[in-house]
GUDREN-378707 format. One record per residue (C-alpha): residue number from 1; residue in one letter; chain; x, y, z. Coordinates in nm, 4 decimals, padded with zeros to 6 digits. Each point is the difference from the previous one (the first is absolute). Example, Ala and Ser with C-alpha at 12.3 -4.5 7.8 and 13.67 -1.06 7.14 Angstrom:
BEGIN
     n   res   chain         c1         c2         c3
     1     A       A    01.2300   -00.4500    00.7800
     2     S       A    00.1370    00.3440   -00.0660
This chain:
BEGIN
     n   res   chain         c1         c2         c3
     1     X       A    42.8699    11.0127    06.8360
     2     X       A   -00.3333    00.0002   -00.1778
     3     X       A   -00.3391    00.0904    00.1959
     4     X       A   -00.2132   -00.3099    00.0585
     5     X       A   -00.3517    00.1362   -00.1613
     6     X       A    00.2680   -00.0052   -00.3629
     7     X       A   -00.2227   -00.3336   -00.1836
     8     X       A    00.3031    00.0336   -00.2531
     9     X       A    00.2668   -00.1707    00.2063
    10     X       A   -00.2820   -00.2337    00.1374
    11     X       A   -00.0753   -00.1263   -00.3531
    12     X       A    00.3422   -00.0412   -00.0463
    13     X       A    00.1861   -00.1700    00.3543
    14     X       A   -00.0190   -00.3629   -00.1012
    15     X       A    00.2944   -00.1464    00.1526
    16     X       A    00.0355    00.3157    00.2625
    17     X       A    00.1133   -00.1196    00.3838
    18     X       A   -00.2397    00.0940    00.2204
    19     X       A    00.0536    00.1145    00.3273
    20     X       A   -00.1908    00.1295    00.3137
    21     X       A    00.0905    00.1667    00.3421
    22     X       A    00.0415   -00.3618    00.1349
    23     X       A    00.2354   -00.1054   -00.2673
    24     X       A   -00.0112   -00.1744   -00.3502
    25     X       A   -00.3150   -00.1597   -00.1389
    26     X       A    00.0688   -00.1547   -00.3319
    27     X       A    00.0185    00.1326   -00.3309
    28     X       A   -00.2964    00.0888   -00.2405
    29     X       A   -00.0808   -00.2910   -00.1745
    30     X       A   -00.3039    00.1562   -00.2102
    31     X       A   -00.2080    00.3348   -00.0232
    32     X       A   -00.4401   -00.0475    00.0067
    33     X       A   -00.2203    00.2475   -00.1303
    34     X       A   -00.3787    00.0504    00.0406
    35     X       A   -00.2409    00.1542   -00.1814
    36     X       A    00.2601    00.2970   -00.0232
    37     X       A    00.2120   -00.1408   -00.2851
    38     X       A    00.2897    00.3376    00.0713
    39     X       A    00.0201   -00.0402    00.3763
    40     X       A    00.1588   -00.3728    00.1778
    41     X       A   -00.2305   -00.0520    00.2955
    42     X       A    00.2200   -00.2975    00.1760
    43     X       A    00.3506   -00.1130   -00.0324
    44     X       A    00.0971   -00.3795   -00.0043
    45     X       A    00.2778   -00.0478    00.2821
    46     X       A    00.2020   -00.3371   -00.0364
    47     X       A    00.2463   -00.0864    00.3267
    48     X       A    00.0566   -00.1606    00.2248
    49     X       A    00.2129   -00.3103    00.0451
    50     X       A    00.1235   -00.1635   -00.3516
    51     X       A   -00.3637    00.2976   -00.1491
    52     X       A   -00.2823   -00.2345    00.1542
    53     X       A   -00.1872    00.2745    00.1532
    54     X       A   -00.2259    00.2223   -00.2663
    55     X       A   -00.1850    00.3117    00.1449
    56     X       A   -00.1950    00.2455   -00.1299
    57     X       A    00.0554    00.3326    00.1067
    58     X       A   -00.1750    00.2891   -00.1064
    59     X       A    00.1247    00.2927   -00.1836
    60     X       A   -00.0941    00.2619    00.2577
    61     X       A    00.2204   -00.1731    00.2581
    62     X       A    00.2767    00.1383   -00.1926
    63     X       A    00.1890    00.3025    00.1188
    64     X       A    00.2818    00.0720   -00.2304
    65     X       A    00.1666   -00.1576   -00.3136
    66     X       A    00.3734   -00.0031   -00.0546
    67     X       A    00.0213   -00.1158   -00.3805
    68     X       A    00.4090    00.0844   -00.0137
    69     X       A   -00.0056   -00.3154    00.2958
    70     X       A   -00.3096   -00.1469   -00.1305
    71     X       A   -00.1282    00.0100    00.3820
    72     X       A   -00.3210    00.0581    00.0979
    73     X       A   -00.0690    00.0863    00.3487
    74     X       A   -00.3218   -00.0612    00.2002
    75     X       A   -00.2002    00.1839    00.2902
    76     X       A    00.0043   -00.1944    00.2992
């Protein structure tokens, strides 16, 4: 399990489940950037039923990265 604050695995989890105490959320569908070009600032979560729902979720919501399982795992 990686620590959260690691921007490496963020730049990288495109395709990673995502998942929060309440259960799954999607999977990343895309990583945004701001003026920071070396650290993600929001994640792109597609689910939902047949991937109609898109939500942004930012990068600080995100409280540990499991790249073996490509799972990341959200506070509540």
């Amino acid at each position: 399990m990686t620590q959260a604050g690691d921007s490496n695995w963020l730049r990288y989890c495109h395709g990673f489940r995502v998942e929060t105490p309440g259960g799954r959320l999607g999977i990343v569908e895309d990583v945004l950037y701001g003026e920071d070009l070396e650290r993600p600032t929001a994640l792109v979560v597609r689910g939902g039923l047949f991937g109609q729902r898109v939500e942004l979720v930012p990068v600080d919501r995100v409280d540990a990265i499991e790249p073996d399982r490509k799972r990341l795992t959200l506070t509540a």
